[in-house]
C-alpha positions, 0 to 999 in steps of 0.5 A: 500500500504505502509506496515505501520510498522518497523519490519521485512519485510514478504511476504503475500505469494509465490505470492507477493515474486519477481521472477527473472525468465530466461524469465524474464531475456531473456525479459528484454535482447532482448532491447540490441539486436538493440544495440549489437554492442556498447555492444560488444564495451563495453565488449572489453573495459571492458576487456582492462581495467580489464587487466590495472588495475592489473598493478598499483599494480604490478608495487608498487611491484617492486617499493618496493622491486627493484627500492628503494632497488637497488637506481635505479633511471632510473627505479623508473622513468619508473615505475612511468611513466607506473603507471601514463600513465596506470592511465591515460589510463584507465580513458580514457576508462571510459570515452569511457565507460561512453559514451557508457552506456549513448547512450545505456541506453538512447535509451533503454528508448527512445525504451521501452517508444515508444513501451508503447505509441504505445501500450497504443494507441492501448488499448481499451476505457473501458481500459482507462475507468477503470484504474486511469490516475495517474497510466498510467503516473507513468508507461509511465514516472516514472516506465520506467525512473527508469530502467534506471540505470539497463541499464546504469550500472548494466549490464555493472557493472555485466560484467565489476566486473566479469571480474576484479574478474577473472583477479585478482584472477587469479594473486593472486593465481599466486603470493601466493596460500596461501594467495590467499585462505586466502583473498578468505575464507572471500568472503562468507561473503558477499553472505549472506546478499544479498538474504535477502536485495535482497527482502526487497528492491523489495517490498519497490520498488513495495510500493514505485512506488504504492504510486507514483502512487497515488500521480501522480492520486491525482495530475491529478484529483486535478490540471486537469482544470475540478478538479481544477474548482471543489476544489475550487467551494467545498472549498476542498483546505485543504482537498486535501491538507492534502490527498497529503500531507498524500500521500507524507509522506508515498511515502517519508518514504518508499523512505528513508525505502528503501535507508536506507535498501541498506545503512546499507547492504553496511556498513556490506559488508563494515565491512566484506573488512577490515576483508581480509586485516588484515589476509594478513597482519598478514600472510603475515607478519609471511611469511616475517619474515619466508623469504618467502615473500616480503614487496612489494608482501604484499603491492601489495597483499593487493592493489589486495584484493581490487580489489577483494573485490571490485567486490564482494561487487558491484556483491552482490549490483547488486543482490540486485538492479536487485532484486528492479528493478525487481518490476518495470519490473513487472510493465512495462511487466504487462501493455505490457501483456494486449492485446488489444481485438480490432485489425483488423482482418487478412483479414481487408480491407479499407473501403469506407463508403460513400453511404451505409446503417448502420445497427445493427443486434441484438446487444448485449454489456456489460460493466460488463458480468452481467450488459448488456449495450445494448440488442438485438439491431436492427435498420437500418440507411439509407445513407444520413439520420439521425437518432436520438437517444432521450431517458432517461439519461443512456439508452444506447444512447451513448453506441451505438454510440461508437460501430459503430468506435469500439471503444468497442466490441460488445458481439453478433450480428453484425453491418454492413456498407454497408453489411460488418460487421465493423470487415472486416475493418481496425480500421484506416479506419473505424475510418477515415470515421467517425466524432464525435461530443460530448458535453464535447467538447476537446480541447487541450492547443493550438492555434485555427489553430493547434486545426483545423489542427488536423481534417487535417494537409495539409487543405488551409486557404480557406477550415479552413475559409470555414470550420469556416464559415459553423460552424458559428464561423470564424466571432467570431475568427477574433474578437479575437486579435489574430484570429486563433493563439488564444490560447484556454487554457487547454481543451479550457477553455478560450472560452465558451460551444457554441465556443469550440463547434462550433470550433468541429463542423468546425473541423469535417467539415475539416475531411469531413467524410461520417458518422457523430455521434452527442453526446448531442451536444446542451443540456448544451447550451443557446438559442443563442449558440443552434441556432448557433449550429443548423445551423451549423449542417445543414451544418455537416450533409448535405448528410451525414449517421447521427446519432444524441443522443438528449436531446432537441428534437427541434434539432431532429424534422426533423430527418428521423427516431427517436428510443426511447432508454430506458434501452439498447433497442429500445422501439418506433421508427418512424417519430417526428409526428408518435411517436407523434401519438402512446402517448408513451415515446417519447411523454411524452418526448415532452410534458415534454419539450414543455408544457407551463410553469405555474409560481406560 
């Protein structure tokens, strides 16, 4: 990522250079249309103030060559006053300008940091299942934030110097076309540095944000509960600490690679405005001499220059910085690129899956095309039964279940609810019908209640308490000092494997959906957690089309029908006692788990 070297900077290929397109432009200004008309408020003000600003100037000039000349104090006075009172004025208007920028800017970032939310909702789980979680937060927070400040002041900076640029070049060329020129011949000097500057930048930015990134994933894996329980039961702390710290540096000399880049570009530019000046002194001066010119002209030319070069030096830094935030423009559009592959269809409907069959019709599914996940896949699970899936870690069980709320998309075949393929319902309504029971229980760092509520914001206290006793676990709540305004913890640490997923299954409860997926909900669970889990399963799964992955096949014994999934396909299928009889994989499974244990 980081370049590694302090020499010249140079671009792998066309590729890698940042491309400033129109498109990109037009893209980039269609979140200013919802705000057009504090734009357009913005652009009077900025031409009020171009026009104000040539005044302070203008007025010297007569303060030099007419109100001390001819002792005319009464005069002297009102030019002061109107320098004063246009000083005055337009820091007012910067103001108003400044408030502006900042409401617009602000609900800019408010809009684009809304549409990569919704967006990244609607992104599928094999999205989130291959890309670093370090990296989403850097483009949801640090990318969008970082563009910001084109908002908030490379446009209106953009508009506000070209207009001063028209306007004071206008009144030195009416003032004295010849130094006008004069002042003008060095304006090219500044254009040279920019493109080069432009690009060095844009791929410090880029390097820069890739770092962050890594540092943002290193940061999530290491102080998430789950990685923090693992450094420090493998003692890692030294060395995660020396990985970040490795990471921090590089992020830091880039930042300073980068900021020292645009420090030393300013201090050429810089060099080149003193160059002006001195030209229109020494000109201005022989003009004086030669009784063309005033003292106060001179004066008042040099102060004008300013404003000249002024807008030039900050329309050539401007260039320079649309040309760094560009990289993170790329970054933000290349995540709103990526089209989420599962949306409803166009003639989507709600469903209603309550008393109707599920039914896989030769499914085909892959996570990598070469390396098929399931593979002709059949099977029916009739309303109001359940159905087990037992077989060898890896076989394909989960991938199965995470097909039925299209949660992946299958390659081939179908999958049908009550002879309607899932892809004729809406994904909202697939999904509200369908409970979802894992072993890796979530919770999140909230009360017990607000963790329930998230099944069903509007349930009574008597459905959450009806809910909790069903799941065997309201006796345990109201042992706690607080009850249900318990505090759980990040992903519900403070409470044990069987609590977190009792409190999973009252919530699935409070959904009430038709369809019930239960995913190894007992298999890291003691004795005692495991009872307390079967009998509250008796109560999820009462009446309801359920699907059940088992590693303990004591959970699964009355299961209306078992398939026997093994490297993506169903290889037995029948009843506890009819898979029993064949003296195949299932039953070297049950005797593996019901053996007696001989002790040596």
């Amino acid at each position: 990522m980081g370049s590694g070297g302090h020499g010249k900077l140079k671009f792998a290929d066309d590729e890698l250079k940042p491309n400033l397109s129109k498109a990109l432009l037009l893209r980039i200004s269609k979140y200013f249309f919802p705000y057009w008309k504090q734009t357009l408020l913005v652009m009077v003000e900025l031409m009020v103030s171009a026009v104000l600003g040539l005044l302070p100037p203008l007025l010297i000039q007569q303060i030099i060559d007419v109100a001390l000349p001819d002792k005319n104090l009464q005069f002297l006075i009102l030019l002061v006053a109107l320098s004063l009172g246009t000083t005055v004025a337009t820091g007012l208007l910067g103001v108003l300008q400044n408030y502006l920028n900042s409401f617009i800017s602000q609900n800019i970032v408010h809009d684009m940091k809304n549409q990569m939310y919704r967006h990244l909702q609607r992104m599928p789980l094999q999205f989130y299942s291959g890309v670093q979680q370090g990296e989403v937060i850097t483009r949801m927070t640090s990318d969008i934030s970082g563009v910001q400040g084109v908002f908030s002041s490379t446009v209106v900076n953009f508009a506000s110097n070209l207009l001063i640029l028209a306007a004071t070049t206008g009144t030195l060329f009416f003032m004295n076309w010849k130094l006008a020129i004069l002042g003008v011949l060095v304006v090219p000097l500044f254009v040279v540095p920019t493109r080069k500057m432009g690009n060095v930048r844009w791929k410090l930015a880029k390097q820069t944000q890739e770092k962050i990134s890594e540092q943002n994933q290193l940061i999530q894996e290491t102080l998430s509960i789950s990685g923090y329980l693992l450094m420090k039961l493998f003692t890692k702390e030294a060395a995660e600490y020396a990985n970040f710290t490795t990471i921090n540096a590089e992020a830091t000399r880039l930042q300073i690679r980068e900021s020292m880049a645009g420090r030393w570009f300013l201090m050429v530019l810089s060099t080149f405005t003193s160059i002006g000046p001195m030209l229109i002194y020494l000109y201005g001066g022989y003009l004086f001499i030669q009784g063309e010119l005033s003292i106060g002209a001179i004066v008042a030319f040099v102060a004008l220059l300013g404003r000249l070069y002024g807008p030039v030096m900050q329309l050539t830094n401007l260039y320079v910085d649309i040309k760094r935030s560009s990289a993170l423009f790329e970054r933000i559009f290349d995540y709103f690129d990526m089209e989420p592959h599962i949306v409803d269809e166009p003639r989507a409907l709600p469903i209603s899956a309550a008393g109707k069959n599920i039914e896989f019709q030769n499914v085909y599914f892959a996570y990598q095309p070469d390396k098929p996940a399931v593979q002709g896949i059949s099977f029916t699970a009739p309303a109001g039964t359940l159905t087990a899936l037992v077989g060898p870690s890896g076989g394909g069980k989960t991938t199965i279940t995470n097909l039925i709320p299209r949660l992946y998309e299958i390659q081939s075949g179908a999958i049908t609810i009550g002879g309607r393929s899932i892809r004729e319902f809406t994904l909202e309504s697939l999904r509200s019908q369908i409970g979802l029971v894992t072993q890796d229980t979530y919770l999140f760092n909230g009360t017990i209640l607000e963790n329930l509520l998230y099944a069903n914001s509007t349930a009574s206290e008597p459905e959450i308490i009806a809910a909790c006793e069903a799941a065997y676990i309201h006796d345990f709540i109201m042992s706690l000092p607080e009850g249900y305004s318990t505090v759980v913890g990040n992903r519900g640490i403070k409470l044990s494997g069987g609590e977190k997923q009792r409190i999973s299954i009252a919530r699935v409860l409070l959904k009430s959906p038709p369809i019930i997926i239960m995913d190894e909900a007992t298999s890291s669970l003691d004795t005692a957690s495991e009872y307390y889990i079967q009998q509250a399963m008796h109560a999820l799964l009462r009446g309801k089309t359920s699907i059940v992955i088992a590693h303990r096949l004591s959970t699964i014994m009355a299961a209306d029908q078992i398939l026997v999934v093994q490297a993506g396909t169903i290889i037995e299928e029948g009843t506890h006692q009819s898979l029993l009889e064949k003296n195949g994989v299932y039953r070297d499974l049950y005797d593996k788990q019901f053996e007696p244990k001989v002790l040596n």
